[in-house]
C-alpha positions as CSV (number, residue, x, y, z in Angstrom):
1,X,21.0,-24.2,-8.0
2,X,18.5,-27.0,-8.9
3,X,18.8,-28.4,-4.9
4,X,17.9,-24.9,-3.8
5,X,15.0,-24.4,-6.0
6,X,13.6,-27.5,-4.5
7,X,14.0,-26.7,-1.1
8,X,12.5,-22.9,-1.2
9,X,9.3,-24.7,-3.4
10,X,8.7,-27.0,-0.3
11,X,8.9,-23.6,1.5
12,X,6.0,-22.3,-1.1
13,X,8.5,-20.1,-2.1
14,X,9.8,-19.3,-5.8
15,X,13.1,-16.6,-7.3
16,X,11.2,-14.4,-8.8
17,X,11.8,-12.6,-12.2
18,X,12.2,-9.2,-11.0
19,X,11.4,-5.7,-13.6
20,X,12.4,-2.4,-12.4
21,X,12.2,1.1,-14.4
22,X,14.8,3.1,-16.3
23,X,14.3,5.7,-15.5
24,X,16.7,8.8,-14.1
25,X,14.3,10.3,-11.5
26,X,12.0,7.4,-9.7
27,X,10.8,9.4,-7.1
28,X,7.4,9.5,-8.9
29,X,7.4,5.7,-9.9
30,X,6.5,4.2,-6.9
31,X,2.7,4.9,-5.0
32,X,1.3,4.2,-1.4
33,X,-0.4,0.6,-1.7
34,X,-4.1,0.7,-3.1
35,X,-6.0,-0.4,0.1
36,X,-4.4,3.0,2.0
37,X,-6.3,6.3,2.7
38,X,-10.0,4.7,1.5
39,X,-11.5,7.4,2.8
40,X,-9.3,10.6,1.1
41,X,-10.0,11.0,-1.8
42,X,-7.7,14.5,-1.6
43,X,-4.5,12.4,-1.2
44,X,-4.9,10.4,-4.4
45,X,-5.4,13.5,-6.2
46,X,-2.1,14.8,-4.6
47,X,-0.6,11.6,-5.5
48,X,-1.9,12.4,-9.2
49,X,-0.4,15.7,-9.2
50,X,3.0,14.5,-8.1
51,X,3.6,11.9,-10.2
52,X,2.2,13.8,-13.3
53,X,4.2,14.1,-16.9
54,X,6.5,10.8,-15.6
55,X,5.8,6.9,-15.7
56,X,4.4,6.1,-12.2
57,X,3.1,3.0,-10.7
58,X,0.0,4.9,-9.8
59,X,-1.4,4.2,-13.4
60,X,-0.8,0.6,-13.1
61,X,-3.0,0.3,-9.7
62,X,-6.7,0.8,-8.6
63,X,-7.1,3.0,-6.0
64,X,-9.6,1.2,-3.8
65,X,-11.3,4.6,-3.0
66,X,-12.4,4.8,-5.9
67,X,-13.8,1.2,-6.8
68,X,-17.4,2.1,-6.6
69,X,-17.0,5.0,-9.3
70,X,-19.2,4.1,-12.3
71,X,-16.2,4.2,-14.1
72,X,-14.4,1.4,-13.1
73,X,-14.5,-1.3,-15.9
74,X,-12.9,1.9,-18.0
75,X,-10.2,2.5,-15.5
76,X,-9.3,-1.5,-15.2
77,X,-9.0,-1.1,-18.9
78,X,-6.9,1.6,-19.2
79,X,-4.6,-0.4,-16.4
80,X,-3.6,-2.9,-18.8
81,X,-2.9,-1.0,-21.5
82,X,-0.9,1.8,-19.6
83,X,1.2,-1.9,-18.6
84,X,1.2,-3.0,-22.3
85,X,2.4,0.4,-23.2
86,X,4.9,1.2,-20.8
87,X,6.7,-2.5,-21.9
88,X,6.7,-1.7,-25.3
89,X,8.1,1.6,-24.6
90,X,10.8,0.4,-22.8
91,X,10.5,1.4,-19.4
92,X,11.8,-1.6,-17.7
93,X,15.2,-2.8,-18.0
94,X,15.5,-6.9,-18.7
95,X,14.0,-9.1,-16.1
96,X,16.4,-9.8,-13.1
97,X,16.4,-13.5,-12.0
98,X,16.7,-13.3,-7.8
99,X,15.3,-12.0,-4.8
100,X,15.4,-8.3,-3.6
101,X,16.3,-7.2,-0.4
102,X,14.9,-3.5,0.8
103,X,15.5,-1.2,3.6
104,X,12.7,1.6,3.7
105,X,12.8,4.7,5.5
106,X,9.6,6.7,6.6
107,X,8.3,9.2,8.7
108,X,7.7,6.8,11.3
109,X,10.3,4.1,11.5
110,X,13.8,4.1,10.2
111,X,15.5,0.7,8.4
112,X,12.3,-1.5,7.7
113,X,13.5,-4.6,5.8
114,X,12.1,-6.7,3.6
115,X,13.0,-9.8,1.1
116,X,10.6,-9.7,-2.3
117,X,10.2,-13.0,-2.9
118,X,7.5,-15.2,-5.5
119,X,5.2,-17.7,-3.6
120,X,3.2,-20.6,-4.7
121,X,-0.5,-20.3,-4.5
122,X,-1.0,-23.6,-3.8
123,X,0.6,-23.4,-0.3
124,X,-1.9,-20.7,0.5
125,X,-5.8,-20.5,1.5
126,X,-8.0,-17.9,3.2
127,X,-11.0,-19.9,4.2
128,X,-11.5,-19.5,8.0
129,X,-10.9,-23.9,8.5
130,X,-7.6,-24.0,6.2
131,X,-3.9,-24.7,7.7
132,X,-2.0,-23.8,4.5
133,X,1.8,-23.1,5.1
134,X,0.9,-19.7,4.0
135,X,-1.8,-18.5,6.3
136,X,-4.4,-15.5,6.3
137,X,-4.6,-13.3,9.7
138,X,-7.9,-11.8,8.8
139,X,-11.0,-12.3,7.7
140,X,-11.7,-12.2,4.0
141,X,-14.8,-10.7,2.5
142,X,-15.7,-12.2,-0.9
143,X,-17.5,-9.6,-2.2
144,X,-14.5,-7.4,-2.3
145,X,-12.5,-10.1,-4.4
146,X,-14.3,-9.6,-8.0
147,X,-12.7,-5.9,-8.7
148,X,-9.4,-7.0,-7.5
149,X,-9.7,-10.5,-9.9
150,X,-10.6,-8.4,-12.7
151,X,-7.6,-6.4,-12.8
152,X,-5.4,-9.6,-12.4
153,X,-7.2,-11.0,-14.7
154,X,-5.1,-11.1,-18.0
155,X,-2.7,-8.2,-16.7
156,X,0.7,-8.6,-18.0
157,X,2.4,-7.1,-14.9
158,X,2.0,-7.6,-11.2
159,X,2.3,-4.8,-8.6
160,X,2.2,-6.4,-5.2
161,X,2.1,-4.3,-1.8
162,X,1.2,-8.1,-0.1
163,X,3.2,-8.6,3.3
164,X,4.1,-11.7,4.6
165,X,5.1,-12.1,7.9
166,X,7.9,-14.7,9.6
167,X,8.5,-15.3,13.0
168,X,12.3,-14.4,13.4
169,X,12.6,-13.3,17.1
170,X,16.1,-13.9,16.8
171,X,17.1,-11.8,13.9
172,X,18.8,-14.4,12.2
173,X,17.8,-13.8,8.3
174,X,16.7,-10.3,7.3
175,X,19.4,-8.1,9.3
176,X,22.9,-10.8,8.2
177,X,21.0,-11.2,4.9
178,X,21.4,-7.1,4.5
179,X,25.3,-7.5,5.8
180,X,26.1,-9.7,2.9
181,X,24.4,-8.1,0.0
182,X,25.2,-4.3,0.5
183,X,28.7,-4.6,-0.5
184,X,27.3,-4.1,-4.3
185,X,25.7,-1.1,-5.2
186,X,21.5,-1.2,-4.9
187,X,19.7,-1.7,-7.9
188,X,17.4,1.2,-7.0
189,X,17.6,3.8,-4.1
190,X,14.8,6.4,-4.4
191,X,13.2,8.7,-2.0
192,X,9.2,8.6,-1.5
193,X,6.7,11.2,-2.9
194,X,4.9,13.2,-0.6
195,X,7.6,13.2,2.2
196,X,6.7,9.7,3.0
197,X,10.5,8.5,3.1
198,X,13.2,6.5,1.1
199,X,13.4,3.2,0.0
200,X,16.5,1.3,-1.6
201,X,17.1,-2.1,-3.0
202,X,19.8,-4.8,-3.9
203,X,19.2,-7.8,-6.0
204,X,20.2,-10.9,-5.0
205,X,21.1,-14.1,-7.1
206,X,24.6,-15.2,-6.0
207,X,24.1,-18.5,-5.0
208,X,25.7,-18.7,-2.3
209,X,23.1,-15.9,-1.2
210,X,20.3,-18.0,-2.1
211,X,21.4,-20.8,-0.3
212,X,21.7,-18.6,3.0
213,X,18.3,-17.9,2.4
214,X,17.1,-21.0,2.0
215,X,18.9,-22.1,5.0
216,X,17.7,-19.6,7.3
217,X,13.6,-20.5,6.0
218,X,14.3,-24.0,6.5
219,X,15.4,-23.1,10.2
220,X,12.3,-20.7,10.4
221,X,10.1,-23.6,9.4
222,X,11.9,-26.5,11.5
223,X,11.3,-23.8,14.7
224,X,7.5,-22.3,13.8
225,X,6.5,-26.3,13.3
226,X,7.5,-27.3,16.7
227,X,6.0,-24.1,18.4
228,X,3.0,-23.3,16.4
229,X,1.5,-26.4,14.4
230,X,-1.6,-26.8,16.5
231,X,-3.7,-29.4,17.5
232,X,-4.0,-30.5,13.5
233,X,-0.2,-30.6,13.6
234,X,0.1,-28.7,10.4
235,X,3.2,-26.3,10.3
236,X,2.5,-23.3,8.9
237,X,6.1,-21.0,7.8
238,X,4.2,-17.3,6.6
239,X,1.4,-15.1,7.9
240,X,-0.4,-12.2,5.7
241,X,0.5,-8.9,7.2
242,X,-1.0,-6.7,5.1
243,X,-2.7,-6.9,1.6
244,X,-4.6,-10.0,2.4
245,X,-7.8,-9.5,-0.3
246,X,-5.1,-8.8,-2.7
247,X,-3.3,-12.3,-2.2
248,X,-6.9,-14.5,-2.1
249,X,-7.7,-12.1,-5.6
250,X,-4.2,-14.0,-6.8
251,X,-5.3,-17.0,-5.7
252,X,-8.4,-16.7,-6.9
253,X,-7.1,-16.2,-10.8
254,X,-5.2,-19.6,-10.5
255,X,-8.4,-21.6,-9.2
256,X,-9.6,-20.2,-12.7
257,X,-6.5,-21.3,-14.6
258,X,-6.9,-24.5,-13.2
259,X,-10.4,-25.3,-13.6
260,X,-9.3,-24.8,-17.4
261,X,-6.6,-26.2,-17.8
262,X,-5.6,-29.1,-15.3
263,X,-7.2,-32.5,-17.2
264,X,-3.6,-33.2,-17.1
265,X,-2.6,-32.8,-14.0
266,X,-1.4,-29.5,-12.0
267,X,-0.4,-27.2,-14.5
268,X,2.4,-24.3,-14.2
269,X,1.8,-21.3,-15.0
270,X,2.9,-17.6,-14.2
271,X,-0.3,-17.3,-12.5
272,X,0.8,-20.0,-9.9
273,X,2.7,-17.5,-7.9
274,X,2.0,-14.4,-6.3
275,X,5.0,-11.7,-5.2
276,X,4.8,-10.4,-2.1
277,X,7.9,-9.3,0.6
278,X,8.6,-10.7,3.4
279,X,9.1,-9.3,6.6
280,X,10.6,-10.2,10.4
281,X,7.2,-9.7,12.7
282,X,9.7,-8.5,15.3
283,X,11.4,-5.6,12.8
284,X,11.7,-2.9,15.1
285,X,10.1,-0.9,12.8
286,X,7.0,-2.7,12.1
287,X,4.3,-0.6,13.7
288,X,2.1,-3.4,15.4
289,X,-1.8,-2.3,15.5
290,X,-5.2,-3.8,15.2
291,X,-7.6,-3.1,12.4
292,X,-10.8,-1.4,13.3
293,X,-13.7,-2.0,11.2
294,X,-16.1,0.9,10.3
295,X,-19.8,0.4,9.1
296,X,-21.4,2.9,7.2
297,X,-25.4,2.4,7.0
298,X,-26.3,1.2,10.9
299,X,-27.3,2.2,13.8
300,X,-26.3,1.8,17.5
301,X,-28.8,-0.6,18.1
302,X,-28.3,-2.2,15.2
303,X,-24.8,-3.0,16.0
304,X,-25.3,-3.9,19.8
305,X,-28.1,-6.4,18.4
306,X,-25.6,-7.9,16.0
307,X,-22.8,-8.3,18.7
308,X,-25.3,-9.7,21.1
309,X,-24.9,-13.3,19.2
310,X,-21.2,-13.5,20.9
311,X,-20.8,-16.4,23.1
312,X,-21.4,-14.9,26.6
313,X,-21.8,-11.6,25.6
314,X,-21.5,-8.9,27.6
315,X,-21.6,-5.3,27.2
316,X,-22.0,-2.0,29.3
317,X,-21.7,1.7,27.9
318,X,-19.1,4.0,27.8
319,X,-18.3,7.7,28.3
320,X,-15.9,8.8,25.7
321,X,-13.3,7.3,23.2
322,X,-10.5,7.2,26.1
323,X,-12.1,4.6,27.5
324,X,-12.9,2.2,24.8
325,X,-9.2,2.4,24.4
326,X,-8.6,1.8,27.7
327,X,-10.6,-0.7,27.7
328,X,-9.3,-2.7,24.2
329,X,-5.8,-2.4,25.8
330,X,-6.8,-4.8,28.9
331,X,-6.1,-8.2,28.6
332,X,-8.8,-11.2,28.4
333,X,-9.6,-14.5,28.4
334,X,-11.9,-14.1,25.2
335,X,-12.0,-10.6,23.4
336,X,-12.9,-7.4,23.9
337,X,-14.6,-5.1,21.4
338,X,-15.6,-1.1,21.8
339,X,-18.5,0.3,19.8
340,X,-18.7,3.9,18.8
341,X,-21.0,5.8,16.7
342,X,-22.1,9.8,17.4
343,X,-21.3,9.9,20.8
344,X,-22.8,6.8,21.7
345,X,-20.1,4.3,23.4
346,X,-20.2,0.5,24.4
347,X,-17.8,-1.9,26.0
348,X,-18.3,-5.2,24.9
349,X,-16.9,-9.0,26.0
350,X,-17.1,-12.1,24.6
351,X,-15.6,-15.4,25.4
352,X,-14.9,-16.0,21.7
353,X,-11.0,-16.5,21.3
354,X,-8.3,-16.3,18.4
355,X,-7.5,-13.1,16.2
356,X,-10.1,-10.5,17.7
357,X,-11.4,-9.8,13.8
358,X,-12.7,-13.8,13.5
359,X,-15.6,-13.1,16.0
360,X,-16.9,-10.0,14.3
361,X,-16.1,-10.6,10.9
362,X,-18.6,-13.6,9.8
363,X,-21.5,-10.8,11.1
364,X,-20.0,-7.8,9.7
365,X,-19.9,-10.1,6.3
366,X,-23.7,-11.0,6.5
367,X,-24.5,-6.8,6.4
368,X,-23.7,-6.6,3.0
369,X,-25.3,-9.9,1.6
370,X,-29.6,-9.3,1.2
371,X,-30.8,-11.2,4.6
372,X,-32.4,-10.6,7.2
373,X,-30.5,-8.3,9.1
374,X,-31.8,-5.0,10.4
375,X,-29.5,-2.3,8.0
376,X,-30.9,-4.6,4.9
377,X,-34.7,-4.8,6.1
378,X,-34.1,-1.1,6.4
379,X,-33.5,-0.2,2.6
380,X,-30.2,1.2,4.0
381,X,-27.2,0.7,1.9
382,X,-24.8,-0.9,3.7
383,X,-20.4,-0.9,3.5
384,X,-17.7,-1.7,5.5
385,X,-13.6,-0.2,5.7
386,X,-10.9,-1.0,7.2
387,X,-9.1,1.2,9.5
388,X,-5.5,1.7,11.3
389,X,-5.5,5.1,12.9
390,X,-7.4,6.7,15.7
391,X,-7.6,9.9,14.2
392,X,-9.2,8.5,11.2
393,X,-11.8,6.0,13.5
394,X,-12.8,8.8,15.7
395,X,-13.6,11.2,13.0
396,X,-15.7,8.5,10.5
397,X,-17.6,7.2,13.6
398,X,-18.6,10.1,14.5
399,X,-20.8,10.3,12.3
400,X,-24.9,9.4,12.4
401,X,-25.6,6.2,11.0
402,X,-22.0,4.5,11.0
403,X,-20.2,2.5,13.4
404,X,-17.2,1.8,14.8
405,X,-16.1,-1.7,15.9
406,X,-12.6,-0.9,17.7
407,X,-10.7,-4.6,18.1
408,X,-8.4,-5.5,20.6
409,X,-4.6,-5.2,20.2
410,X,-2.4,-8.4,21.1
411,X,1.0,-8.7,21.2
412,X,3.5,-9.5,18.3
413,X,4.5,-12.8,20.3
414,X,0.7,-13.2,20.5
415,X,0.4,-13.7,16.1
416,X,1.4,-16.9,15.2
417,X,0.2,-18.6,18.2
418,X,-2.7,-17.5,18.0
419,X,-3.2,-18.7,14.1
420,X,-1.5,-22.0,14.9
421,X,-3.9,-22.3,17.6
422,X,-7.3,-21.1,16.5
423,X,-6.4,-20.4,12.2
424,X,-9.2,-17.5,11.3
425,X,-12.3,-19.0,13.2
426,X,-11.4,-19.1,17.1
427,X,-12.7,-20.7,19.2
428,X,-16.2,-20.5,21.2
């Protein structure tokens, strides 16, 4: 076991110790993740309604609609404790040394899998210039880390919804991992609140399991270095999927511990490592989109001026929606961008390459810093969201004074060439 624990660290990887409930009904343990449906505040309350009168993970998460309530400090405080009470109370069963394999079912996709798994911190950064072996696929904005940090901070449990991404176009781990462990009964099988689907999941600590594992990375790794290292020739292994500002809050806690407590070298502590599940970028089921960004607090013209700093910018207007879709969709030597905001449409191009969300980020970041941008010399008050659906963009951009950057799709063969190539910045 000790040879395998060495090989998955130099993989940034770590067997997790694993608690899960007690409980005879779980359907209203587990929540959405806290960075979904930022702008409805109706489904949380739903959520609140289902998963009254029962233990539910939804008292052990922030909501992130509701982070600029003036009672947040209370609610971070009542986090904690609701952990501290539900140990003491005995709603876990004892820690379960091993990975967990999952297969979720939703309304969407059928058999998504996933491996929960413990990283190191140390293998992973989210500036824009860093080649970690654990890498970010979108920008981060720092002033949305502080909230997440201070629930971290000194929490005795961690509820992850972070993704990490591998590039497995042949199939080889997830799929034969799921072959060899469901001959044992799951550890939980559950369905979802809310009609939102089913999810099940089998521990794994056999070590002839783990050393499959730890095989099939080490052949992941050997095959992403030789495609994907870049011109640094750093290999990167992972790339965030999803819950990216909740990883660099992680890491963000451990820079902390450190700066405290490393006169003696590098110090290990729980804090060190972050869980997170990882999943095959070419799942099936994986749902592939970009993520839009909306602006609330600026104007059209705001928001043409801001774009108009894009090496070789170029923009023209639109008619309607379908066409800045249409338009998105087309393939480019640089990116493509289309700007909406109450009826008012613009196509724009740039020779700017590398994830779509590196050009526009940096400037979208800048709105809510003071400076001398037009929304802050305004007096407006200025925030951004992130958004998946169309529905959801069309509606919120519709509005006066907000806008709507819609980014270009790419490709899942596009991801992690793209990131070896260009990492977060791109390239002018």
């Amino acid at each position: 076991m000790n040879n395998i624990r060495q090989k998955l660290n130099s993989l940034g990887l770590q067997i997790p110790s694993i608690l899960l409930p007690q409980l005879n009904d779980l359907q209203k343990w587990p929540v959405i993740a806290c960075d979904q449906f930022t702008q409805d505040r109706g489904y949380w309350e739903k959520v609140k309604s289902a998963a009254a009168g029962s233990p539910s993970t939804l008292n052990l998460i922030f909501p992130e609609v509701f982070l600029e309530d003036e009672d947040a400090s209370q609610r971070i405080a009542n986090i904690h404790l609701t952990m501290k009470r539900y140990l003491q109370e005995g709603i876990f069963s004892e820690p379960k040394q091993g990975f967990i394999y999952i297969e979720r079912d939703t309304p969407f996709q059928k058999k998504r899998r996933g491996l929960i798994a413990a990283i190191d911190l140390e293998q992973y950064e989210w500036e824009p210039e860093a080649r970690p072996l654990i890498r970010s696929t979108e920008g981060t904005v720092a002033q949305r880390l502080p909230p997440r940090m201070d629930i971290r901070r000194g929490a005795p449990l961690e509820l992850p919804h972070v993704l990490l991404l591998v590039d497995d176009d042949a199939g080889a781990l997830l799929p034969a991992l799921g072959e060899r462990v469901k001959n044992a009964a799951p550890v939980y099988k559950t369905p979802l609140m809310l009609d939102s689907g089913s999810v099940s999941g089998w521990l794994i600590d056999a070590e002839d399991d783990l050393s499959f594992i730890t095989e099939k990375f080490e052949e992941l790794h050997r095959r992403s270095t030789s495609r994907y290292a870049g011109a640094d020739d750093k290999p990167f292994l992972f790339a965030v999927g999803d819950g990216n500002h909740s990883l660099a809050a992680a890491k963000g806690i451990w820079e902390e511990y450190k700066a405290n407590h490393s006169a003696n070298g590098l110090p290990e502590h729980p804090c060190r490592y972050a869980l997170v599940e990882i999943e095959n970028l070419y799942d099936p089921a994986i749902q592939f989109e970009p993520i839009h960004r909306i602006v609330f607090g600026m104007g059209f013209d705001e928001a043409m001026s801001l774009l108009s700093g894009l090496p070789d910018f170029i923009s023209r207007r639109a008619k309607d929606p379908e066409e800045l879709i249409r338009f998105c969709a087309l393939p480019c030597a640089g990116n493509r961008f289309g700007l909406a905001s109450a009826g008012s449409y613009a196509l724009i191009e740039t020779s700017f390459a590398g994830i779509a969300a590196a050009a526009i980020q940096p400037l979208l970041d800048g709105l809510c810093k003071p400076g001398p941008d037009a929304a802050a010399k305004s007096g407006e008050t200025v925030s951004i969201d992130y958004i998946h659906g169309e529905e959801v963009f069309d509606e919120l951009c519709s509005e006066y004074n907000t806008i709507g950057f819609r980014t270009r799709g790419i490709d899942k063969s596009e991801l992690f060439e793209l990131i070896g190539k260009y990492g977060m910045e791109g390239e002018e």
